[in-house]
N, C-alpha and C positions, 0 to 999 in steps of 0.2 A: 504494500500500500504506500503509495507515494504520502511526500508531506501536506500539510491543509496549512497554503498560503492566508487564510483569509477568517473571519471570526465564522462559527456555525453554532445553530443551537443544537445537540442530542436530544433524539428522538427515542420516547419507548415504546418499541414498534410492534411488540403484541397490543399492547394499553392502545395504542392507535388504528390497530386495525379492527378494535369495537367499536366507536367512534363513528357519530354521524359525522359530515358535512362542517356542520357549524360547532359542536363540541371540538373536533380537530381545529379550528381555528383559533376557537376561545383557548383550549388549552394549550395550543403550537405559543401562543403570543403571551399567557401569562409564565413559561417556562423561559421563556427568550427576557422577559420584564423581569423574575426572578432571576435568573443570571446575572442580571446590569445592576438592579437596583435594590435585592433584595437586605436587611442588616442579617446580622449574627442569626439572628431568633428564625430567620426566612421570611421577616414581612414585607410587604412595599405596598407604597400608598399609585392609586389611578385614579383620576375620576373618569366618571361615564361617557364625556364627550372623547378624553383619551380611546378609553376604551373601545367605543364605538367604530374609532377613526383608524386605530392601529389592527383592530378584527376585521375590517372590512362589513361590518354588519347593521343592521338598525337594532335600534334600541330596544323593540323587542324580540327581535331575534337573538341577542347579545343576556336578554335576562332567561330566557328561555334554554340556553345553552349552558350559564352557569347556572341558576337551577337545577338541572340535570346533574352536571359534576359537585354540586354540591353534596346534592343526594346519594352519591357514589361515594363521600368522603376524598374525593380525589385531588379537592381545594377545598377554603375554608376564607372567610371575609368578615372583616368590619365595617358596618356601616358607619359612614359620617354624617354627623349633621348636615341639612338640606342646604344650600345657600340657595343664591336668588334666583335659579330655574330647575327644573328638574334635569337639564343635561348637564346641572353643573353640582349634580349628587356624585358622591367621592365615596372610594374604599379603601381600607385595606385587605390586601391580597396576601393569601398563601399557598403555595402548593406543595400538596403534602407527598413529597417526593415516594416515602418508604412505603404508600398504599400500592404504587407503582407494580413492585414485588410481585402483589397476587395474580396479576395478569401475566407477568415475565418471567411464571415458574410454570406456567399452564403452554400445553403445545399449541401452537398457531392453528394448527387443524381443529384441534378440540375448540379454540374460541371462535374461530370464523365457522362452526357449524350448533353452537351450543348458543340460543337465544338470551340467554339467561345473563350472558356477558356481553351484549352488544346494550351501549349506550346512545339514546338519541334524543333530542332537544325534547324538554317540556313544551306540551302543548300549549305555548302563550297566546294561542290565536282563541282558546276556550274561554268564554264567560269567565270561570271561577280561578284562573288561573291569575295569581297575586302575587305579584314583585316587592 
């Protein structure tokens, strides 16, 4: 394997191949945000216009994808007080690297054919579904 002139994020490519569309995005970008900016502890603060702008996503497709990883244990967040719009609500982010594990001890066959492992955005397009 040649050298990597250049920065890259690591990928965990069982954990990835459960993964909808839009969960791969949200997690590809909060793993790449935790690289750069995360302290000691693994936190980093985003707000939601960041957020939006660095996923390539709208606003609700972007809570409906971490909703999902949330629900997986696979990140973990603080909310911040509101300021003066709602694009301009703030978290702090964690990703919980070491959940990683249970998908990256399990064979690639068994996940890509086993339902049970495959993660896909919360329905935020439902009435009852609350951010």
């Amino acid at each position: 394997m040649s050298e990597v002139n250049y920065q890259f994020t690591p990928i965990p490519t069982h954990l990835y191949m459960c993964l909808d569309t839009n969960c791969r995005s949200v997690l590809f970008t909060l793993i790449q945000l935790s690289s750069m900016f995360a302290g000691k502890d693994g936190w980093f603060f985003r707000s939601n216009a960041d957020m939006e702008a660095q996923c390539r996503l709208s606003r609700k497709v972007l809570e409906g994808a971490l909703d999902a990883l949330l629900k997986c244990n696979l990140i973990d967040f603080i909310p911040q007080p509101q300021a003066k719009g709602a694009n301009q609500t703030s978290k702090y982010y964690k990703v919980m690297f070491e959940k990683f594990q249970i998908f990256e001890q399990v064979r690639l066959e068994e996940l890509m054919k086993n339902p049970e492992f495959q993660i896909n955005t919360s329905d935020y397009k439902h009435e009852t579904f609350v951010w």
